[in-house]
N, C-alpha and C positions, 0 to 999 in steps of 0.2 A: 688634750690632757698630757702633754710633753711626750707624746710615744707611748701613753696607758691608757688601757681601755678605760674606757668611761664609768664602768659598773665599779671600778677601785673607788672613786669616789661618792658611792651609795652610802648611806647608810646600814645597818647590818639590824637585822630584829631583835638581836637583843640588847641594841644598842638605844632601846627606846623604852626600857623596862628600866627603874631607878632601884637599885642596888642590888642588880641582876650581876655576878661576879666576873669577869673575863675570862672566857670561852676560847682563847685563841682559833687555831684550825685543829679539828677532830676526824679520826677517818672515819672515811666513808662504811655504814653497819649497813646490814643485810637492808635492802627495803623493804617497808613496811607501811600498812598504810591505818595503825594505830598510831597516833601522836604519844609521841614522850614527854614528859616534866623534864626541866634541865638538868637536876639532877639523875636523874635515871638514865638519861640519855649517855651522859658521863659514865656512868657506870656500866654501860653495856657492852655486852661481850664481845668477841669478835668473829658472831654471824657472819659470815656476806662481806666480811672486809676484804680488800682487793690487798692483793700485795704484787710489784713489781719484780721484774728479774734481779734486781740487787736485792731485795729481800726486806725492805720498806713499803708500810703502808702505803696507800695511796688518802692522799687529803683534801678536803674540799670546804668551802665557802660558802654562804650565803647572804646576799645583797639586795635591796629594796631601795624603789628610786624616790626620787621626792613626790611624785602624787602617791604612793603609795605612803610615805610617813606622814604626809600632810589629812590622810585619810583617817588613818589610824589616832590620832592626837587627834582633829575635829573633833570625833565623834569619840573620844574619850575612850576606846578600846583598850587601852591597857589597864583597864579595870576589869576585872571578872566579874564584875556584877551589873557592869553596865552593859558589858557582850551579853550577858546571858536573858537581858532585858531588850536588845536589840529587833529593828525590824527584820524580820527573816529574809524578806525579799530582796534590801537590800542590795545595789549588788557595787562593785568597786567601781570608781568614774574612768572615764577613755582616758587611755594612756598611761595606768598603772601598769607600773614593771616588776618583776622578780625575777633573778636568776641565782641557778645554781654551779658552784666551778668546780671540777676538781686538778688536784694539785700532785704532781712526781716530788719524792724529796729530789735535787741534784746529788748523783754521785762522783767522786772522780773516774775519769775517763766515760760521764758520759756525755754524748753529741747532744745538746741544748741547742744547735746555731740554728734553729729554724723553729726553735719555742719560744713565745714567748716568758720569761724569767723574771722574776722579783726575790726579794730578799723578804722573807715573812718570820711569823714564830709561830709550831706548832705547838700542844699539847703531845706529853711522853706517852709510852707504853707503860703499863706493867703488868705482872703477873698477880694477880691475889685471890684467894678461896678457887682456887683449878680453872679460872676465866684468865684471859687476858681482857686486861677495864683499860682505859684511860685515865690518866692521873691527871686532876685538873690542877695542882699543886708544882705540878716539873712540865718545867720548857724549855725549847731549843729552837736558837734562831738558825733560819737554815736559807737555803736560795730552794725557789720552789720553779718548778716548770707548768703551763696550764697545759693542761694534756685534753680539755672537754668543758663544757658547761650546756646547761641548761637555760633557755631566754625565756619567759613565759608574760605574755602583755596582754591587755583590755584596749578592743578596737573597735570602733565603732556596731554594735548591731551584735558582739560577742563577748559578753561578760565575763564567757566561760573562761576568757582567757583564750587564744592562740601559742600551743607551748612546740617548741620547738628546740631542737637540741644538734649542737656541732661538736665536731671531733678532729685533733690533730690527725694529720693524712700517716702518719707513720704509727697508730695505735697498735692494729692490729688487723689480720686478713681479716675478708670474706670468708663465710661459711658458704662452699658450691654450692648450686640447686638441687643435683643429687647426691646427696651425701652417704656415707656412710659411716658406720663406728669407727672404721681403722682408717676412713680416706683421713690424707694427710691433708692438711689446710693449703700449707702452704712451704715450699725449701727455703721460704727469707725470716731471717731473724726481722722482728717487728718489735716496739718497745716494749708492748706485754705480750710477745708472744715469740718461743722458742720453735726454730726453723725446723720442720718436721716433726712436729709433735701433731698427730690423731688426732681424730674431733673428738671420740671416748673421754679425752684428758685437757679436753677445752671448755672454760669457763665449771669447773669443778670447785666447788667450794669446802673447801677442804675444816673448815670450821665443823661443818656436821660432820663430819669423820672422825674428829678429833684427832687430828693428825698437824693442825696448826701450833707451832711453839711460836717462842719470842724470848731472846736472848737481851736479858734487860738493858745491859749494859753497850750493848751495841747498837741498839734497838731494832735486831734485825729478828724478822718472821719468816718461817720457812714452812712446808715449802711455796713457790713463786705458784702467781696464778697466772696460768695459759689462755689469755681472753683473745677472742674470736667472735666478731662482727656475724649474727646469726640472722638479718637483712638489710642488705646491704643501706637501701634507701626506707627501712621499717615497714615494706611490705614482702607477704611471699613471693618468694622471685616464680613459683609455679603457678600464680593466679593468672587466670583467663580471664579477670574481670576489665574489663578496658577503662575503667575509673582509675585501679591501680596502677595498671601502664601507663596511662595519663599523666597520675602523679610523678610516679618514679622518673620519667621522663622530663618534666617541668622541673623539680629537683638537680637534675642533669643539667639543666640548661641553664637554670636559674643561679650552680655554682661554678661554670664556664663564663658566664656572663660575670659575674662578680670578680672574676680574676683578669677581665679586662680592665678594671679600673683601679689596679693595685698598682703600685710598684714592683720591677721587678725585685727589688733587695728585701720589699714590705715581708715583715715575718708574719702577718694576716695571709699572704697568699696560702699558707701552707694548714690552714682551715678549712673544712669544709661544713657544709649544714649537711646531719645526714637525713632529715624529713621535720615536718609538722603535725600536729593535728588538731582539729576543731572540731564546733558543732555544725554539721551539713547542711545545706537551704530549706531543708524540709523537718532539721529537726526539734523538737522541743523547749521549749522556752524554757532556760535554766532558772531551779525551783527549788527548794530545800526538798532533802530526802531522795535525791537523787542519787542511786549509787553509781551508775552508769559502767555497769558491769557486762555487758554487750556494745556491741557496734551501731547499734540502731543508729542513735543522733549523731555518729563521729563521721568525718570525711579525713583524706590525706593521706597520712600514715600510721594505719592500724597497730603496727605491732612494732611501734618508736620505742625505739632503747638506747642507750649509751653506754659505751662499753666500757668505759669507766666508772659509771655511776648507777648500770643494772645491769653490771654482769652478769650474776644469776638467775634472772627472770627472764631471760629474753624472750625465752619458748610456753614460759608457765602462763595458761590463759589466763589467771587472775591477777596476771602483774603485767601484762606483757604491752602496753603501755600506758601513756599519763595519766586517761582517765578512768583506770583499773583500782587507782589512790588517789585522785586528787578529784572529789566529788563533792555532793552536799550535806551527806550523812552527818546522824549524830557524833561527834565522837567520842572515845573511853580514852582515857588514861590506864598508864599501868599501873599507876599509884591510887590504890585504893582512896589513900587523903584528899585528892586534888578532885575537883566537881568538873562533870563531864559537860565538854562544847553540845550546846545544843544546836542540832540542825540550819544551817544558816546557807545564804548562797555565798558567800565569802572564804566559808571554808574550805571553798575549791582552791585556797593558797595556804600552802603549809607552813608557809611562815607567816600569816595568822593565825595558823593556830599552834603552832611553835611560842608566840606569843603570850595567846592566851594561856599555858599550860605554864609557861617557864613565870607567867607575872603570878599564877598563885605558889610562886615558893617566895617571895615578899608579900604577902597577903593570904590570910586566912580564908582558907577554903571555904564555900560556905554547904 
């Protein structure tokens, strides 16, 4: 792809909804594992949003490959009334993809030379009724650096999806295994993370505080969020379970071995995957109504996060990873208008049902 990753040339979800309006990139809001309408989405506050030590959002993407749009148009999905008529069991064919990216604005004087970089258009700030909303109306073309993304695929024998999540090597430290309030993370400036700053004041979301502004016209947000990698390879670095060493270990190996087949100049070297996670050889056949709110059926990495895209959850056991939110459940809208996703196994992909929620603002609810 001329030196670009291949997911640039995906399709986007709501790029398959007919006069769904342009979305450009939006930052990334608190996670949640309630689907939003597209407008709502738009107008949500700034939970959970990350902001960088230049004092800009952090933004992010969403991409779906061609068996995944070729899935969705088959079987006529972009219709709310055909989803909701749908076989439940369902489940997506091998080799469906989706991933999620997120994006640094560039600033000047900062070091990019080991990010990859594109020139994009985000979605502005603004302030209105005591929120800061995104304004889908004001844009700005900017260069964007990939600082993480999210991979998530259908592989033979796991519907569930295999989801997996990488991070530029200069994000942000490790959280030690014994920690404490006042231990210092780390003495090195990291790109979201100030050189001697306390775990107390890492990954703080200062949105619940109300202590986040945003200066329209600059579009800068204060203050900077201190994020901090809370395991390393998405399990407890204190577990004795030898599954987990296991993994952690293979993980290890599996991105030493990937960096022998890079170039040395590749700006892919400077990636890494930080874990995975699936359903285990023993567990449950994925099934609508599935919240999979424990570990039972999972293997891998239990407690996957990414530090750009769940900084705030890392530690909270009902988010603390993939499949904490990305399950079979019914799901609600925040919009009373919009008619709720009924139970499916597909729904374990948020951008279906991103889709379904954003295609009843072209289509009457029923």
């Amino acid at each position: 792809m001329n030196g670009k990753p291949l997911f640039l040339s995906f399709s986007s979800p709501n790029s398959l909804i007919d006069d769904v309006p342009y979305r450009g990139m939006i930052p990334r809001m608190q996670k949640s594992n309630t689907p939003e309408s597209f407008n709502e989405f738009l107008q949500a506050g700034t939970d959970g949003i990350m902001v960088d030590q230049q004092g800009r959002a952090i933004y992010y993407s969403q991409h779906i490959d061609s068996n995944f749009v070729k899935f969705i148009l088959r079987n006529k999905l972009t219709d709310p009334a055909v989803v909701r008529q749908f076989n439940p069991t369902t489940n997506f064919p091998d080799g469906t993809m989706e991933l999620k990216v997120s994006w640094k604005i560039v600033q000047p004087g900062d070091d990019v030379s080991d990010m990859f970089t594109m020139d994009g258009e985000i979605n502005k700030l603004v302030n209105k009724d005591g929120k800061i909303v995104v304004d889908p109306n004001q844009r700005d073309k900017v260069k964007l650096a990939l600082v993480g993304f999210h991979i998530a695929g259908v592989v033979e024998n796991h519907p569930e999806m295999i989801w997996a999540t990488f991070e530029h090597k200069r994000n942000a430290p490790v959280v030690p295994a014994n920690v404490t309030p006042t231990t210092v993370v780390s003495d090195q400036d990291w790109t979201f993370y100030k050189a001697n700053t306390q775990y107390k004041d890492c990954n703080v979301n200062y949105a619940n505080t109300n202590k986040l502004t945003l200066d329209e016209a600059t579009q800068l947000l204060r203050p900077s969020t201190q994020a901090c990698r809370q395991f390393e390879f998405g399990n407890d670095p204190n577990s004795e379970n030898s599954n987990v060493q296991q993994n952690d270990a293979n993980i290890a190996s599996l991105n030493a071995d990937a960096l022998k087949h890079l170039d040395e100049d590749d700006v892919w070297r400077n990636y890494f995957e930080v874990g995975a996670i699936w359903f285990g050889p023993n567990a449950s056949e994925l099934r609508p109504n599935m919240s999979l709110a424990t570990d039972g059926d999972l293997t891998g990495s239990l407690k996957l996060s990414n530090a750009t895209i769940e900084t705030y959850t890392q530690t909270q056991s009902t988010m603390n990873n993939c499949f904490r939110c990305h399950n079979t459940m019914q799901a609600f809208p925040g919009n009373p208008d919009l008619a709720p996703l009924p139970a499916l196994n597909i729904n374990i992909s948020h951008a279906f049902q991103n889709i379904y929620f954003w295609s009843q603002d072209t289509t009457d609810a029923q």
